[in-house]
Every structure is written in structure tokens, then in C-alpha cells.
C-alpha positions as a Markdown table, in Angstrom:
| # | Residue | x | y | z |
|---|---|---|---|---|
| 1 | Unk | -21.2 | -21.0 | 4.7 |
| 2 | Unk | -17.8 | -20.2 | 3.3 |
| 3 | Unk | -15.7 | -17.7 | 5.2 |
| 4 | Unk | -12.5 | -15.3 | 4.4 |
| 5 | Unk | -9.8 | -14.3 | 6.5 |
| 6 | Unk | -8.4 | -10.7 | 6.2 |
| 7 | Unk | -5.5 | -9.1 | 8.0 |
| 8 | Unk | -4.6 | -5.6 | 7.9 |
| 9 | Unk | -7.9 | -4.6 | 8.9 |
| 10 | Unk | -8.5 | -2.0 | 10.1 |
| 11 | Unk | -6.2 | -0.3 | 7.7 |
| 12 | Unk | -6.7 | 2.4 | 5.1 |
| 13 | Unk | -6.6 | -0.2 | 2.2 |
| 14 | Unk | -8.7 | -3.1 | 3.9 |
| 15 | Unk | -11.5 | -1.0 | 5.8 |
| 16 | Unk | -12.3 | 0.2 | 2.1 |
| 17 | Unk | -11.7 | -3.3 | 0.2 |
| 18 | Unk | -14.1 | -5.7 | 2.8 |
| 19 | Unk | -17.3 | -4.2 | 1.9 |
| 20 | Unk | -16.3 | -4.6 | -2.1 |
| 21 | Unk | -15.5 | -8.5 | -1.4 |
| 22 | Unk | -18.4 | -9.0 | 0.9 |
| 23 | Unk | -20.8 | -8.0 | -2.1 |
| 24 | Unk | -18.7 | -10.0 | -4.3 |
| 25 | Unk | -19.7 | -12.7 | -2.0 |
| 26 | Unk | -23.1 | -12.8 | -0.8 |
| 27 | Unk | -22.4 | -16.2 | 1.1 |
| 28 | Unk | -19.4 | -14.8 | 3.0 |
| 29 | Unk | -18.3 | -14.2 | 6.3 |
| 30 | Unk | -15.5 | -11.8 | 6.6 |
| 31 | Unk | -12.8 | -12.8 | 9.8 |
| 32 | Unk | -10.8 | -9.7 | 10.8 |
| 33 | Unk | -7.7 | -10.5 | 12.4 |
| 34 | Unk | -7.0 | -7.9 | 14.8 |
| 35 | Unk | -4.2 | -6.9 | 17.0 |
| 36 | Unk | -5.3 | -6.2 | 20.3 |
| 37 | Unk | -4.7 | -3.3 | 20.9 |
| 38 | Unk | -6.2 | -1.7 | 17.7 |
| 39 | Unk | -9.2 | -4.0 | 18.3 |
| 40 | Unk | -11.7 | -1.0 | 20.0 |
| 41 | Unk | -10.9 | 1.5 | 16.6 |
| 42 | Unk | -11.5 | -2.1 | 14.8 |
| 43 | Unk | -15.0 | -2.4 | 16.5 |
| 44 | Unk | -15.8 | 1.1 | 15.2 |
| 45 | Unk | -14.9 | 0.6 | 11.6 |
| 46 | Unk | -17.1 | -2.3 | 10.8 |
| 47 | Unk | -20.0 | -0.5 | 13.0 |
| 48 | Unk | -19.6 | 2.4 | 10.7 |
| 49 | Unk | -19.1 | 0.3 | 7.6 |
| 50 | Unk | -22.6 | -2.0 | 8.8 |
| 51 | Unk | -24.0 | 1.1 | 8.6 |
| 52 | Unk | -22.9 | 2.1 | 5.3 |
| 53 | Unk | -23.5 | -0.7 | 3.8 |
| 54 | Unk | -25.9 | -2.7 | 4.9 |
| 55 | Unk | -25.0 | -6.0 | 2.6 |
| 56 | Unk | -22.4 | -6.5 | 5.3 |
| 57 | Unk | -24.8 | -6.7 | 8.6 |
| 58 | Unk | -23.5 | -9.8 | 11.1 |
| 59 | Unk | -21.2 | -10.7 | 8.2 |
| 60 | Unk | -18.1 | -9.2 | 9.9 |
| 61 | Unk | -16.3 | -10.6 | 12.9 |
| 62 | Unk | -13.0 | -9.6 | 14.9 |
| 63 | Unk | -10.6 | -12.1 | 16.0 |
| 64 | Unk | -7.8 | -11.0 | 18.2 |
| 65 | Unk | -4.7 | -12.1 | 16.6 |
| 66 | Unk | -1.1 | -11.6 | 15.4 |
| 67 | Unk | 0.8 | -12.3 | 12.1 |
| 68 | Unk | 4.3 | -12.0 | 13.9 |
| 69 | Unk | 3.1 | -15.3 | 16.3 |
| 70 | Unk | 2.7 | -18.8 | 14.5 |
| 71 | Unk | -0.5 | -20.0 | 14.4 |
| 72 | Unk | -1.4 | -16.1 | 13.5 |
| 73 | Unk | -1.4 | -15.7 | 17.3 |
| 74 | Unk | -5.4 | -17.0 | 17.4 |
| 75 | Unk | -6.6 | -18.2 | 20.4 |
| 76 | Unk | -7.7 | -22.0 | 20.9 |
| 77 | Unk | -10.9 | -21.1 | 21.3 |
| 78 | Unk | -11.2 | -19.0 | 18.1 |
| 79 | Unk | -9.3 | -21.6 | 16.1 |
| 80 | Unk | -12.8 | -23.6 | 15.4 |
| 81 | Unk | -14.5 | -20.3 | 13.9 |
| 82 | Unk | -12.0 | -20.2 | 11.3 |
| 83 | Unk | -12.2 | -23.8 | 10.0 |
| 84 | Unk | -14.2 | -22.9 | 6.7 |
| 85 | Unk | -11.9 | -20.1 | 5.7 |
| 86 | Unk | -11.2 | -20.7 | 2.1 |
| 87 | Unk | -9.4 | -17.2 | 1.0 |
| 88 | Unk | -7.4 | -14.7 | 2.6 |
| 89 | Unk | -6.5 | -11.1 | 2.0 |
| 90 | Unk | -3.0 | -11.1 | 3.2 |
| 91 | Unk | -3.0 | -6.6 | 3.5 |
| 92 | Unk | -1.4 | -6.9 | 6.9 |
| 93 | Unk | 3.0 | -5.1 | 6.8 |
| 94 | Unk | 4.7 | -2.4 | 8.2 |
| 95 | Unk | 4.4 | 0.6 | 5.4 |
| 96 | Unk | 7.2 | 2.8 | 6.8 |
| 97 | Unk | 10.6 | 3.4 | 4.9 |
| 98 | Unk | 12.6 | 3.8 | 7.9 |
| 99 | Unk | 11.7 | 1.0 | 9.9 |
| 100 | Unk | 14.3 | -0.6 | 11.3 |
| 101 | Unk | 15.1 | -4.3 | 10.2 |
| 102 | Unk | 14.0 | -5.8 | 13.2 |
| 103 | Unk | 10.3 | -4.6 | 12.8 |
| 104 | Unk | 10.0 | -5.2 | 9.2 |
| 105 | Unk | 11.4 | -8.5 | 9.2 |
| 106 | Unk | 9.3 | -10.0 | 12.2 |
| 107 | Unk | 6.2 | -8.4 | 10.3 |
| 108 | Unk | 6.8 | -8.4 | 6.5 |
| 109 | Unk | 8.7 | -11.6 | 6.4 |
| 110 | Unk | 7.8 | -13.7 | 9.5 |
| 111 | Unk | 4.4 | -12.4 | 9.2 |
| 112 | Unk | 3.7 | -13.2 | 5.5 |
| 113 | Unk | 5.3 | -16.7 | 6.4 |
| 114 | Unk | 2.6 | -17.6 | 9.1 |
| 115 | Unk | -0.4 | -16.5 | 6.9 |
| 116 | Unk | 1.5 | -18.2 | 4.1 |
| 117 | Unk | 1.4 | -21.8 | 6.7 |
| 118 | Unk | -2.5 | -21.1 | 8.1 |
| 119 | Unk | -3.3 | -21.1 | 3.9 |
| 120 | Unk | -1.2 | -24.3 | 3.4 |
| 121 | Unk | -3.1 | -25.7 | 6.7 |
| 122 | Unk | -6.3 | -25.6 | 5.3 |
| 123 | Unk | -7.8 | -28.4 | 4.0 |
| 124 | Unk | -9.8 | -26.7 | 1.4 |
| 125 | Unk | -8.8 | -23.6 | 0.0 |
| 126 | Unk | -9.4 | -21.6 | -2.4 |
| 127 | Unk | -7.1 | -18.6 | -3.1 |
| 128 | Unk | -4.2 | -16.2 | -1.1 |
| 129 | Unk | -5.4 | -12.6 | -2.3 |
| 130 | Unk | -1.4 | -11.1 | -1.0 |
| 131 | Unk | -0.6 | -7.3 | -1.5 |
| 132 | Unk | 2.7 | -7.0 | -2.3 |
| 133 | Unk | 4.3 | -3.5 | -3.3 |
| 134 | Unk | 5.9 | -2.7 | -6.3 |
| 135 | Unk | 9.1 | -1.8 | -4.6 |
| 136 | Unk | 10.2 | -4.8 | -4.4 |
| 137 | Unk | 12.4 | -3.5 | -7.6 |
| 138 | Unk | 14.8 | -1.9 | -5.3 |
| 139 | Unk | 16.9 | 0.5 | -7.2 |
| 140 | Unk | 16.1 | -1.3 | -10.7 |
| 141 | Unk | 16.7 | 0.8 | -13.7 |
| 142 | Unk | 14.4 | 0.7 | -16.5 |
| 143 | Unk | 10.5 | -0.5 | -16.7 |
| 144 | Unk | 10.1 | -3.4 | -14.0 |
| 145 | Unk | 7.6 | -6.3 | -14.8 |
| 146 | Unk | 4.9 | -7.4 | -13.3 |
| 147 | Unk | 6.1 | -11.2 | -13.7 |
| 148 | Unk | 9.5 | -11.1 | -12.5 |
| 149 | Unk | 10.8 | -10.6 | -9.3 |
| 150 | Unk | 15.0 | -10.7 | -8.9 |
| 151 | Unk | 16.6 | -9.6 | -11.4 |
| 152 | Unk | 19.6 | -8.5 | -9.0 |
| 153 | Unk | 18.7 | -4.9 | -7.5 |
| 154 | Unk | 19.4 | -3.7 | -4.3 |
| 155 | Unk | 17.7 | -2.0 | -1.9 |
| 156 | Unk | 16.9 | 1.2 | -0.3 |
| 157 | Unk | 15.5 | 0.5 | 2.8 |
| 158 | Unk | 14.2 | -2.5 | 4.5 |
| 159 | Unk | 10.4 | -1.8 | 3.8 |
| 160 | Unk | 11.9 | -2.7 | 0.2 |
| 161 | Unk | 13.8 | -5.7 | 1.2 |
| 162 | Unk | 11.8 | -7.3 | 3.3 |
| 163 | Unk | 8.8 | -6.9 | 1.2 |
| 164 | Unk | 10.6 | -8.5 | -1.4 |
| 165 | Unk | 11.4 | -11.5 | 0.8 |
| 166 | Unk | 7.8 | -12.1 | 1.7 |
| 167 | Unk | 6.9 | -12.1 | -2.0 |
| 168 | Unk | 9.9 | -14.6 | -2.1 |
| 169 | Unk | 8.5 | -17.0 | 0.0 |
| 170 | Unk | 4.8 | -16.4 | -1.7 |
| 171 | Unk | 5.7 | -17.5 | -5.0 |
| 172 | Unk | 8.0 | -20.2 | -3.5 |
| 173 | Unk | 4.2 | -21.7 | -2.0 |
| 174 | Unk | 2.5 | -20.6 | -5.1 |
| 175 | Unk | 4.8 | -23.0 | -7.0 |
| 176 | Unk | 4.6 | -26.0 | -4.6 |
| 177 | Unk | 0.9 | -25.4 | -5.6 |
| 178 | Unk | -0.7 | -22.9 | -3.4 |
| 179 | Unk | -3.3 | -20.4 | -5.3 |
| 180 | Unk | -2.6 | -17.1 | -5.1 |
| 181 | Unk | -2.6 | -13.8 | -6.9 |
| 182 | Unk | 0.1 | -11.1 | -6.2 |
| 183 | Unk | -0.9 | -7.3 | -6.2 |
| 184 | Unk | 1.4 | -5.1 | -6.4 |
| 185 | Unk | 0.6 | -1.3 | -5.5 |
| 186 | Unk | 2.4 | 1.9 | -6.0 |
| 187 | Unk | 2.6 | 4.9 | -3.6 |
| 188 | Unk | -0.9 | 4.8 | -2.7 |
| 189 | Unk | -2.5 | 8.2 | -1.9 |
| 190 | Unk | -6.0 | 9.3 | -1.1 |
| 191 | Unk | -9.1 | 8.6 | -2.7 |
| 192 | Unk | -9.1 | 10.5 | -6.4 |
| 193 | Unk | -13.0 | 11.2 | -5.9 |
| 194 | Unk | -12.8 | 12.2 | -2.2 |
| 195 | Unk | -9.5 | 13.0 | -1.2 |
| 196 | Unk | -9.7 | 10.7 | 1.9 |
| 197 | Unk | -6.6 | 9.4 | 3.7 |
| 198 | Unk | -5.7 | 8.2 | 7.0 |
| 199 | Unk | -2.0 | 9.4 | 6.9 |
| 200 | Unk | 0.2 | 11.8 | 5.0 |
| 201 | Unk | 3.3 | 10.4 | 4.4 |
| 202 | Unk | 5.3 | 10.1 | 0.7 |
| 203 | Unk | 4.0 | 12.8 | -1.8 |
| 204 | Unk | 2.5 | 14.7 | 1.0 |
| 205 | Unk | 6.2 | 15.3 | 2.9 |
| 206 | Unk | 6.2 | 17.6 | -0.3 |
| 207 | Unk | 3.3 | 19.0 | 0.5 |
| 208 | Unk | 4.1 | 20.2 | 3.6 |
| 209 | Unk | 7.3 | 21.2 | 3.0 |
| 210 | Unk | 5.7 | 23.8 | 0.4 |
| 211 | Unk | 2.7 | 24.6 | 3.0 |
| 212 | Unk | 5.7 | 25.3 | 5.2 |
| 213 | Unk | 8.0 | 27.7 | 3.1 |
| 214 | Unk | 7.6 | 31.4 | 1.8 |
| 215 | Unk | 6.1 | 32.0 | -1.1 |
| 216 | Unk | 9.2 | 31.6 | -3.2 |
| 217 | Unk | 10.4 | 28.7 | -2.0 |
| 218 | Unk | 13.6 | 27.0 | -2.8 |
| 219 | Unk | 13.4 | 22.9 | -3.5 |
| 220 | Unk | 16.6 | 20.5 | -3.9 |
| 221 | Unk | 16.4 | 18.9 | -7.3 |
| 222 | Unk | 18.2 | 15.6 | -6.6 |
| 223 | Unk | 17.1 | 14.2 | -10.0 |
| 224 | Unk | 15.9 | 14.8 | -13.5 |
| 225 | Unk | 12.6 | 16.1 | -12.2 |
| 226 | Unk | 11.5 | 15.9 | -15.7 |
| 227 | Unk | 12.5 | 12.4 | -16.5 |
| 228 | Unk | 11.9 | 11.1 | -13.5 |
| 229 | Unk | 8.1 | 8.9 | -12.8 |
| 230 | Unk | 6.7 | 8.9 | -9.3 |
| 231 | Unk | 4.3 | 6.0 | -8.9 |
| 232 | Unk | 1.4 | 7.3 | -7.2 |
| 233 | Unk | -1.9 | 5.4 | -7.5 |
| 234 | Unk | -5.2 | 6.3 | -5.8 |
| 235 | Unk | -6.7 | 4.1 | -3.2 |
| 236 | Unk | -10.1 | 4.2 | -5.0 |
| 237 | Unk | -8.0 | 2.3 | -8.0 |
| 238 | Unk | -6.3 | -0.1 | -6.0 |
| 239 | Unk | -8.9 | -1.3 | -3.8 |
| 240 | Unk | -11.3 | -1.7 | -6.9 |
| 241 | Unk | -8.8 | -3.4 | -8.9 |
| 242 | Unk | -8.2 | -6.0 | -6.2 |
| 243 | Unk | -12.1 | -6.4 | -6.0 |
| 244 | Unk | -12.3 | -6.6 | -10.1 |
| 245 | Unk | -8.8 | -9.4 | -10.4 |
| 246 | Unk | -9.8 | -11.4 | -7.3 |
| 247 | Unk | -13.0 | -13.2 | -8.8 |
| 248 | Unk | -11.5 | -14.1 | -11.8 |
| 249 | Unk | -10.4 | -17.7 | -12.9 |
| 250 | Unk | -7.4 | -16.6 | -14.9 |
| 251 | Unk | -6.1 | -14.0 | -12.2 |
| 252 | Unk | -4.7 | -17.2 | -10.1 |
| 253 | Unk | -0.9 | -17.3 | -10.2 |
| 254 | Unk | -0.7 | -13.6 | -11.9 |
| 255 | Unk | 0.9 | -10.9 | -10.3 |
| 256 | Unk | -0.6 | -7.4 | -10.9 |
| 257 | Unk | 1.3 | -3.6 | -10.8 |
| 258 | Unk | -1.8 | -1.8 | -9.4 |
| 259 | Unk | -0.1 | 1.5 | -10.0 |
| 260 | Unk | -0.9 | 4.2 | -13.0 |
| 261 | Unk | -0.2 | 3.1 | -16.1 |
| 262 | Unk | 0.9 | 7.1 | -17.0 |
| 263 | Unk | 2.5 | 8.0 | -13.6 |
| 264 | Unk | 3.1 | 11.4 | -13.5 |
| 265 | Unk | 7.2 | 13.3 | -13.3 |
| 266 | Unk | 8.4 | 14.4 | -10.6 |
| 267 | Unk | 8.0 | 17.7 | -12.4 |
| 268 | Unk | 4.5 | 17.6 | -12.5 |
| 269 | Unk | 4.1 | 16.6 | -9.0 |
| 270 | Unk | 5.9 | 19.3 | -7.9 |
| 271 | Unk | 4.3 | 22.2 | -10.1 |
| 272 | Unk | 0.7 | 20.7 | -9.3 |
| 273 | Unk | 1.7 | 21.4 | -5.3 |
| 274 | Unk | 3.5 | 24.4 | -5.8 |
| 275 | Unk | 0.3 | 25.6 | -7.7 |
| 276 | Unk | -2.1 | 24.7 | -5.0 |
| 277 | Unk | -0.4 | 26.7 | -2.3 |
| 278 | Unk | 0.9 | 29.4 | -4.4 |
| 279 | Unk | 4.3 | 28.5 | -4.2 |
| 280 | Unk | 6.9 | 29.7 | -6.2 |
| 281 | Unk | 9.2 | 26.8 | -6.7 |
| 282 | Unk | 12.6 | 27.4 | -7.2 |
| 283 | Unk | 14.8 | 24.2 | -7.9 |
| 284 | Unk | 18.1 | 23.8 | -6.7 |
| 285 | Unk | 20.5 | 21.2 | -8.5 |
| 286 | Unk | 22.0 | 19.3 | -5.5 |
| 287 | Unk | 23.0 | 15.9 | -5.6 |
| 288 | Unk | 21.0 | 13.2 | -3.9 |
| 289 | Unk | 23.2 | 12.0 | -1.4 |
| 290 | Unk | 24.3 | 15.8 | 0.1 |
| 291 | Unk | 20.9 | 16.6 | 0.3 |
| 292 | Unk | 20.0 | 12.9 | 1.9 |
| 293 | Unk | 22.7 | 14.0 | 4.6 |
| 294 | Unk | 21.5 | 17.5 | 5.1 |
| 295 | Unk | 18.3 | 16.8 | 6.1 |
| 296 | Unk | 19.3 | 13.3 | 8.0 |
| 297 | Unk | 22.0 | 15.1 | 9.9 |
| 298 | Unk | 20.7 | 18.5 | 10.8 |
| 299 | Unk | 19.0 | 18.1 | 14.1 |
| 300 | Unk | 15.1 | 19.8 | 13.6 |
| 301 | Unk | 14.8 | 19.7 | 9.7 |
| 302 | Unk | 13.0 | 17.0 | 9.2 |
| 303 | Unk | 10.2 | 18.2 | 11.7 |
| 304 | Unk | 10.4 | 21.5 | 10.3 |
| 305 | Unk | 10.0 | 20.9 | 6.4 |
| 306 | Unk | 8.3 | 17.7 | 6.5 |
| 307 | Unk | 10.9 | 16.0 | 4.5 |
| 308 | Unk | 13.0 | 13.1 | 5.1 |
| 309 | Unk | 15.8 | 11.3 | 3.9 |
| 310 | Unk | 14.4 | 8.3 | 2.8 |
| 311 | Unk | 11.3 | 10.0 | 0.8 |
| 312 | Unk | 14.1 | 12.0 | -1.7 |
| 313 | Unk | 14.9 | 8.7 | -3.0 |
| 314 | Unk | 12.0 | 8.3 | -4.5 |
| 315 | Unk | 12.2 | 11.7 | -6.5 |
| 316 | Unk | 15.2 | 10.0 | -8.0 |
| 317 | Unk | 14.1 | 6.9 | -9.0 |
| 318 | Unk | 15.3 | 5.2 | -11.9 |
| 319 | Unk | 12.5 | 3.2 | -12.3 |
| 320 | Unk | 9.3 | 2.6 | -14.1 |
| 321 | Unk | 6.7 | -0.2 | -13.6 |
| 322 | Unk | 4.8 | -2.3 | -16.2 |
| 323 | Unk | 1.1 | -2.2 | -15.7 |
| 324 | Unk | 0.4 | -5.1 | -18.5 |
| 325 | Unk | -1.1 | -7.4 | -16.5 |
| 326 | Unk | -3.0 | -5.2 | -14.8 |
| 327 | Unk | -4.5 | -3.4 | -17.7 |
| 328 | Unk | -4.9 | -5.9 | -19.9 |
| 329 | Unk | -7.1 | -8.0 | -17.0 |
| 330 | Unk | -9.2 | -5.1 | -16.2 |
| 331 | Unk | -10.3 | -4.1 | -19.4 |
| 332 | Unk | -14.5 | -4.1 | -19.3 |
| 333 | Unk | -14.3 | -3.5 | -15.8 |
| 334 | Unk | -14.9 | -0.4 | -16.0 |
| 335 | Unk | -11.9 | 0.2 | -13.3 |
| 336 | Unk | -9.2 | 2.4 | -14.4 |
| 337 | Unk | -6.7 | 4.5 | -13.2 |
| 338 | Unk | -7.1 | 8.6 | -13.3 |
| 339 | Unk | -4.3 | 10.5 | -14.2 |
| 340 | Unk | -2.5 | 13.0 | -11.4 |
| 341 | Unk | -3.2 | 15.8 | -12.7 |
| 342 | Unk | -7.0 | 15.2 | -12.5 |
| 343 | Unk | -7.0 | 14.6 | -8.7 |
| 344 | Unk | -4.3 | 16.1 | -7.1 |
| 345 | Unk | -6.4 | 19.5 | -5.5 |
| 346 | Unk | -8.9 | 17.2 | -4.4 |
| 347 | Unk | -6.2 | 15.3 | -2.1 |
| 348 | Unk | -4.2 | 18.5 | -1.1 |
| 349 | Unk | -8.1 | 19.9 | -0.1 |
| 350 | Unk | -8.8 | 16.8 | 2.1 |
| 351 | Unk | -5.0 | 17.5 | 3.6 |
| 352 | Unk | -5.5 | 21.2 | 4.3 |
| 353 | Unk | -8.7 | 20.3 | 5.9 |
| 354 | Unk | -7.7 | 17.3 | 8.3 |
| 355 | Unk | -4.6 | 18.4 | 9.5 |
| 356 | Unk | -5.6 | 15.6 | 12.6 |
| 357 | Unk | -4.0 | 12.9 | 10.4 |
| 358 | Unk | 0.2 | 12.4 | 10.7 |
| 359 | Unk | 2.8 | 10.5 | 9.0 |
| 360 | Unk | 2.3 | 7.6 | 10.9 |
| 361 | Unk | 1.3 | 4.0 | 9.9 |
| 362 | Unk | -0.1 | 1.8 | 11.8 |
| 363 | Unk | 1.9 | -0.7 | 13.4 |
């Protein structure tokens, strides 16, 4: 029997990706590592996925754990289980842009380092599946590759720069020989068939800030809203890009943008909102920085519009993302990404129905 190792579970991204691998590999068991004090909502996600997908029956198990402790923080006892792990799916960071350093370097970096050490440990392995982000550009101008990583940007917050850092030390293993393959995501929002989500946080600030306001509603324009791409990608597309790239002989030592090749403006975000809740949008120019300190400094805005400080950035991003890798890989898949426009009332339905879901990641 070979086994996998996954962390991150049970997360939006892996609760929806271990049922792909497991079918992918029929002769698989799937390890969870698991905090302990998300294990019990753990327990019920691979109940309910057993039961949706039957493939996966008593191929699942949970081992109390923690990325931030060497050794992954796994008991003695549970040690022995995991001796024929041969890949892991490295999904496991703090997705928050204001997290303070602390947090997101004892997770993002430190964490990423002990996975990167349990892979390096094995004696035979087979391949690091790590989810990266594709902000690890920082504030980059112009079309960012897929196969480079510093060119010299900075950094908007520390979920940016510590991300980057992990990746760092990833390619530093990958090229003392360690096999990996690099996936880097956009913002990821619901599913584009479904709507589904488990938190409402980037694009859907904006959301709320329109469900919030009057009909005519007045909205900073910190940017070119016209010029300006926001790099949304659907879950559905990421997880089944990861599935699609993983198996693959020639995916080892690539790194992959799993983000939409024809990511929508600004502009078009906001009208397709504004749309859905009837909203007359009227943009204000305002320069990104007042309008950072507005709603940073005045006490009760950000609870009340559903904005914050760090999200604006992104509405004022100078950068764009090759997808070349990516594309080029997953041609005859049959996995492709769907444009905005296409989805975007099926994820503002979901929202509008589920209000039980926050901001909040899980941590």
C-alpha cells in the first residue's frame, strides 16, 4: 500500500481535492494531518465525503498533528503509520492579509519548512504537491511568470511575504533534488457550478459593501478600474487542475498559475455586483492610500461596509499573471477555467443564501 500525506485538511480547497486524488489512486491511503482542535469538524468532513463518494471508504485517516512543531507535531505512536507516505499535498497556511507576522511566519514559513524536512526524511518518495499563491509577486508591475520567483518586489502584507519565503525554501529543496510541483492559485472564490464557499472574504467585502448601501451607492475608485485585472479563479478550477498536473511525469519541477487566463477588470467585477443587487454604482476618484486610511482609521467602518484596508490593494494592482504553464499542461484535460462573467450570480446566490459563513479562515 502506498500512502499520502495531506495538510490543510479540512479546508475549503483540500476537503474538495482528496476525493479527486483518492480516485486518481485506487491503491492509496489518504493521512489527514489535523490540528486538534479542528479534529471533530475533520471527523465530519471525511464521514460526509465516504458517503459521497464511496471510492474513498476506510481510505481516509486523521492524525492529530501540527505544521508549526518539527516533526509536524505527530505523536510517536502515529509516526509508524506514516512510514509509506510517498506524496504530500502541502495545502496547510494562514490565508489572511492582515495577519500579523508572528502567525504567518510560524505557519507559512516554519510550517512549509517542517513538511518540506518530513519529505526530505523519507526514504522513498515520490513527489511534494505545494500550493503556493500567486502573490508571491508582491507589488510587481507587469505580467508575472509562472517560472520565476524574485525579481525584486515588495510586499503588501505578510501573507504575501511570507508565502513567498516558503516557496523560497521549496525550490531551494526542489533543487538539492527533492520532487515537487508548485501551484500557484489566485483569489480563489466559490465553486463556478455551485456557488459553494466556506468563507466570504476578498471579492465578497465588495459584495457586502453594495448589499449594505442605498441603492445609489457611492464606491472609492483607487485605480483604473478599467485597466486594472483582479485574479479570481473558481475553486472547481483549481482543485481540478491540481488533480489533472499532479499525475503527470512532466509536471515535476514546474510551477503552475492556477488562476484565469482572462481575469476579469475591476470594472467588470464591480458592475456584475452592482447588477446583482441593484446597485447603482457611483465611482469616486480617491487615491489609494486616503481611502486605505479612511477606512483603517475610522473606528466602525470596516464592520459596517465590509471593506478593509488591505482588500483595496488589490483593486489597484499592477499586476497580471502568466497562465502558460498552466494552460499549455492542461490542454486535453478537459479542465479549464470559466470566465467571471459566466459565474458570478451563481456565487453572490450561494452568499445571499448562507449568510452563516464569515470572513474568517481557519487558523
Amino acid at each position: 500500500m502506498t500512502a499520502l500525506l495531506m495538510t490543510g485538511f479540512p479546508g475549503f480547497l483540500g476537503s474538495a481535492l482528496l476525493p479527486k486524488i483518492l480516485a486518481r489512486r485506487p491503491k492509496a491511503h489518504a493521512f489527514c494531518l489535523v490540528q486538534e482542535h479542528w479534529a471533530p469538524l475533520a471527523a465530519e468532513r471525511v464521514a460526509e465525503i465516504e458517503a459521497a463518494h464511496p471510492h474513498t471508504q476506510g481510505r481516509i485517516s486523521l492524525v492529530e498533528g501540527d505544521i508549526t512543531v518539527p516533526g509536524l507535531g505527530i505523536e510517536y505512536v502515529d509516526r509508524g503509520r506514516l512510514a509509506d507516505v510517498t506524496e504530500v499535498w502541502h495545502l496547510a497556511a494562514v490565508y489572511d492579509l492582515s495577519v500579523p507576522e508572528g502567525v504567518a511566519r510560524r505557519v507559512n514559513v516554519e510550517g512549509t519548512a517542517h513538511v518540506v524536512e518530513f519529505c526530505l526524511a523519507r526514504k522513498t518518495f515520490h513527489r511534494l504537491q505545494y500550493v503556493s499563491t500567486c502573490y508571491v509577486s508582491g507589488d510587481y508591475v507587469g505580467e508575472f511568470p509562472e517560472d520565476d520567483l524574485d525579481l525584486g518586489q515588495g510586499f503588501l502584507n505578510h501573507y504575501e511575504s511570507t508565502k513567498f519565503e516558503a516557496e523560497v525554501l521549496v525550490r531551494r529543496a526542489m533543487r538539492a533534488g527533492l520532487p515537487a510541483t508548485i501551484y500557484r492559485p489566485g483569489i480563489v472564490v466559490g465553486d463556478s457550478r455551485t456557488g459553494e464557499t466556506q468563507k466570504y472574504d476578498g471579492p465578497y467585502m465588495v459584495a457586502t459593501y453594495l448589499q449594505r448601501l442605498p441603492a445609489v451607492s457611492l464606491v472609492p475608485k483607487v485605480s483604473d478600474f478599467g485597466k486594472v485585472r483582479v485574479g479570481l479563479v473558481p475553486r472547481d478550477y483549481v482543485i481540478d487542475g491540481m488533480d489533472a498536473l499532479s499525475v503527470m511525469d512532466g509536471s515535476e519541477g514546474k510551477t503552475y498559475a492556477l488562476t484565469d487566463p482572462n481575469p476579469p477588470t475591476a470594472e467588470e467585477v464591480l458592475r456584475l455586483m452592482a447588477g446583482y443587487f441593484k446597485r447603482r454604482a457611483i465611482e469616486v476618484p480617491l487615491p489609494l492610500g486616503l481611502t486605505k486610511a479612511i477606512v483603517d482609521r475610522t473606528p466602525g467602518l470596516e464592520p459596517v461596509t465590509g471593506l478593509t484596508a488591505e482588500l483595496l490593494d488589490y483593486f489597484a494592482s499592477p499586476t497580471t499573471y502568466s497562465t502558460k504553464n498552466a494552460v499549455a499542461d492542461l490542454e486535453g484535460t478537459g479542465v479549464q477555467c470559466p470566465r467571471f462573467a459566466s459565474y458570478a450570480e451563481r456565487l453572490l446566490d450561494y452568499m445571499v443564501s448562507h449568510p452563516e459563513h464569515s470572513s474568517q479562515a481557519m487558523t
